[in-house]
N, C-alpha and C positions, 0 to 999 in steps of 0.2 A: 395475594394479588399478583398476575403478572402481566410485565409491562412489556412490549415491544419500543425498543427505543431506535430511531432510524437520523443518520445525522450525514451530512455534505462530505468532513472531514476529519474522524472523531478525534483525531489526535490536535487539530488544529486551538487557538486562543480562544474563539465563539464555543465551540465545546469544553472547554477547561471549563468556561465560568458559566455557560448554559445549559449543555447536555452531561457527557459522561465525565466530566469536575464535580459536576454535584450529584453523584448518583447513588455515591458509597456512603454517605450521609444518607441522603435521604432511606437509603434502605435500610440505616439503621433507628430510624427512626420512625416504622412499619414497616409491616411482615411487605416485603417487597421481591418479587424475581424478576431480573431483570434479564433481557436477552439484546444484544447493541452492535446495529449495522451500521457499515454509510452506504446510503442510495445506488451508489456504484456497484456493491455485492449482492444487491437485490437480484434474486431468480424468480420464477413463475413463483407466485404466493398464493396457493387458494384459499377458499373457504377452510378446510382441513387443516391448514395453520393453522389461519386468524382466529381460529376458534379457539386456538388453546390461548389466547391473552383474553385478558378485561380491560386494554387499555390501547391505543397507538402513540406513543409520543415523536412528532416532527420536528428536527431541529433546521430553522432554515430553508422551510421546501418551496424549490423554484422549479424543477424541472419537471418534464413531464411526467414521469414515473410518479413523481409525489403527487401529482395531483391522479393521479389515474389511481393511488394508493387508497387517497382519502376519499373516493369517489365508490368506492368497491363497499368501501371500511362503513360509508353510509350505507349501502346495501342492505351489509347485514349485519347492521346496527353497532356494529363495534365504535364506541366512544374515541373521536379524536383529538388530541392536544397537540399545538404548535405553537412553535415558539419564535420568536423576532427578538434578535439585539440590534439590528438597524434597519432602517428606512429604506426599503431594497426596493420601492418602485421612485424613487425620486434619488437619483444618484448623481451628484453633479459631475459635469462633461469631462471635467480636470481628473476627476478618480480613473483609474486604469479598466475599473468593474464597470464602467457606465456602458459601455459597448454590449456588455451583457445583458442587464439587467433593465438596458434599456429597450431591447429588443420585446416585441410585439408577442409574442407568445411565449415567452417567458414572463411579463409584466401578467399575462390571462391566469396563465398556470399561478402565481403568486395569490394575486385577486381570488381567483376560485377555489383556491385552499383554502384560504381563511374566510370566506364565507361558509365551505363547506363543515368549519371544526366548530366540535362541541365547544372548545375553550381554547381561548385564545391568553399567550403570555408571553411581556413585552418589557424592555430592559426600563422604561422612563415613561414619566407621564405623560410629553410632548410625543413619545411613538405610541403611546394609546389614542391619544386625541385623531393625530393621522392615520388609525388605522377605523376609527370607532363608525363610519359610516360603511363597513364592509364586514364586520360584527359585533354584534350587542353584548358578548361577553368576554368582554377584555380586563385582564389582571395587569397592575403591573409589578413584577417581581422583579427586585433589584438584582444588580449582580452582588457578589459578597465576597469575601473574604474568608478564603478556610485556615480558619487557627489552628487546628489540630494538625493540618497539615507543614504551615509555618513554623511550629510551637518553639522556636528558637529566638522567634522577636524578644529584645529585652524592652522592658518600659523606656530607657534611658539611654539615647543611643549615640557614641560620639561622632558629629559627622564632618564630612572635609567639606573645601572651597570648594566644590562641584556643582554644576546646573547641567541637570540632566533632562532631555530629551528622550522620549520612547513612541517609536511608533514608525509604519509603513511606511512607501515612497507616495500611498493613497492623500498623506497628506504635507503633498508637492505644493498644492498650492495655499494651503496654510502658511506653514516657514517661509514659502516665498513672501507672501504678504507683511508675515512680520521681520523680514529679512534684514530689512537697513535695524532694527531697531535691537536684536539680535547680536548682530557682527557690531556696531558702533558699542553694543557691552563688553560684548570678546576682547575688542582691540583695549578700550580703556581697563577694563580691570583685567588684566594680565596673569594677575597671583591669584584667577579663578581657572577653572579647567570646564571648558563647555561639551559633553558625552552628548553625543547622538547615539543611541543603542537602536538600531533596526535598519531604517534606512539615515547615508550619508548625506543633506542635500549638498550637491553640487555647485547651486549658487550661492551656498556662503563659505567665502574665503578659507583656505585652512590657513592657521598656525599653529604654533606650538600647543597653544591651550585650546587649540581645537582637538577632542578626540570622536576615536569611532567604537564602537563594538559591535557584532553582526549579531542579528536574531540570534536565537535559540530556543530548545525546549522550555514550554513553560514553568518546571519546576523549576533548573536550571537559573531561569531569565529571574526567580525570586532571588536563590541563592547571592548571586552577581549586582541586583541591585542593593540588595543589604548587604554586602560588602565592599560597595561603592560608597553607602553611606551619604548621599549627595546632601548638600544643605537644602539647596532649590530643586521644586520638579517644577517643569512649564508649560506648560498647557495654549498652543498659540491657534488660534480657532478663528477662521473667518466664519460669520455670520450666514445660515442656511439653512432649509428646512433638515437637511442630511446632519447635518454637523448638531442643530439644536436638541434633535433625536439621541445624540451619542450620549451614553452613561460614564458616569464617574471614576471609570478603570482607576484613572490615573490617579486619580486623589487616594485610590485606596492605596495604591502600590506607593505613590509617592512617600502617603505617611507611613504605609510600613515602612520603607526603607529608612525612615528619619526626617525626609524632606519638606520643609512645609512648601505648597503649593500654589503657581499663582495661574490662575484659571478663569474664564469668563463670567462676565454677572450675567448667568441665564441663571434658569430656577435651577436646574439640573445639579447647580457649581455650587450654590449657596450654601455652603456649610460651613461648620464650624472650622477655626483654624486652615481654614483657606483666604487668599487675599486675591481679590477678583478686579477685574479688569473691563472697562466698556470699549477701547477701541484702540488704534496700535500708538495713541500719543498715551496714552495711559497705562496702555502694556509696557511701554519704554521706560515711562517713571516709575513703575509700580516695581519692574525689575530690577532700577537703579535704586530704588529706597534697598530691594536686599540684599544687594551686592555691596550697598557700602554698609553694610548691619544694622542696619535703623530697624529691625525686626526684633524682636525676640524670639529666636525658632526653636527655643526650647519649648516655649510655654503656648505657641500658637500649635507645634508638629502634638504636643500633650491633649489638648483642646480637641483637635483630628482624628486622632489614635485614640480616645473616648466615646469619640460619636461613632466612629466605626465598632471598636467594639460592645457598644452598645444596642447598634441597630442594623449593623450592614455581616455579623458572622454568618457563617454560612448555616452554623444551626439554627442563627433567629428564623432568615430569611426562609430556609428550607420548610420549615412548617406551614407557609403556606401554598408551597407543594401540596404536601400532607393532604391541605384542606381541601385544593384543586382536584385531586385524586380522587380524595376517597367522595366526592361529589359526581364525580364521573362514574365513579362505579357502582 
């Protein structure tokens, strides 16, 4: 079988855990040839290509090209797959991509892909629901966890005073939201060290125990968090259709690194060895119960690190690639 795989940014995080992160698995997991653009290196594609695949896979398509791709690709009958890890026609005004993707003919070209595609695959079941009046064939494939690639995780992992933070300046207004509750943990527990890894916010104070670290590659960014070793990861989410939409990255990443995680009570959170949070007086206590150790984060980060590799590795998950595929074709 060969697949044309066409992605925004292949090197970027949405491709690590959606497009070409998971590809070398899956190819070996079926006779798979794969061939892997992004939309920008697209040339004139005719028939006389598209003929040599059995498949198109879309990572993400908003622009016009993709829709003019998947429009052809009906034509003459070539099977299309596209893929969504967030809620790109509802983006709130605070995100930096709202100017984008709020735009009028980008919101069309979005909409008319995904009605155009054979199959559609969507990180959460809350972006299934919002997508499910614009196609009838919606998957939802988690993101996962490549162990073979990790294979350094030990079971038992010893971790320091750290709460760490991960993530873009996208979510400005999150941290702002839970700002006071935040900074009043920093200042009181002192012989803790607060990591921001990606973006710094600016509205909360630095100190000593405030640290930063900038982006990086993603294998890199695995490396660095498991040898940060954090106790806590935190997860501070205001309430949205965008935000409800987002998948569980962090929980995965967090318990790899060690950390048990405190994260919102939507369905999305609810897992094992997570301890969740309905609103920012409860994010406050729920963060002060683990900073003063009222946890046990051995036995809750064990609890996490079970359910993930149980149901979220990338070989479970990858198989219903497999099954999506080899349906398509």
């Amino acid at each position: 079988m060969k697949l044309l795989v066409l992605t925004v940014n292949k090197n970027d995080s949405t491709s690590f855990y959606r497009a070409n992160g998971v590809l070398h698995d899956l190819k070996n997991q079926m006779q798979l040839e794969i061939t892997s653009m992004d939309f920008k290196d697209l040339r004139d594609m005719s028939w006389a290509t598209l003929f040599l695949y059995d498949a198109i896979f879309m990572q993400r398509p908003y622009q016009a090209v993709a829709l003019k791709m998947a429009q052809y690709c009906r034509e003459i009958n070539l099977p299309i797959w596209i893929d969504f890890d967030d809620q790109l026609l509802n983006i709130p005004k605070d995100n930096r991509s709202h100017q984008l993707f709020s735009n009028t003919d980008v919101q069309k070209n979005i909409i008319k892909t995904i009605q155009l595609a054979n199959v559609v695959t969507v990180s959460t079941k809350k972006l299934k629901e919002s997508f499910s009046e614009l196609n009838s064939n919606i998957h939802v494939v988690p993101n996962a966890f490549n162990e073979k690639l990790f294979s350094y995780r030990e079971n038992k992992i010893k971790t320091n005073k750290t709460v760490l933070w991960r993530g873009s300046d996208t979510h400005n207004l999150d941290l702002f939201y839970y700002a006071d509750q935040i900074f009043n943990a920093q200042e009181k527990y002192k012989d803790w060290d607060f990591m921001y890894f990606g973006f710094n916010p600016w509205f909360i104070p630095e100190a000593k125990n405030h640290k930063h670290v900038n982006a990086t590659d993603p294998i890199l960014y695995f490396k660095q968090i498991y040898k940060l070793a954090s106790r806590i990861m935190h997860v501070p989410l205001i309430r949205s259709l965008f935000n409800e939409c987002k998948s569980n990255i962090a929980y995965i990443e967090g318990t790899f690194a060690g950390a048990v995680c405190l994260v919102p009570d939507w369905d999305e959170w609810r897992l094992p060895g997570a301890i969740t949070y309905s609103d920012a007086k409860e994010y406050g206590e729920k963060l002060e119960l683990m900073l003063n150790e009222k946890v046990n984060f051995s036995k809750y980060n064990s609890l996490a690190w079970e359910y993930i590799i149980d149901n979220l590795r990338l070989e479970i998950v990858n198989k219903k690639r497999v099954e999506i595929l080899n349906s398509l074709v």
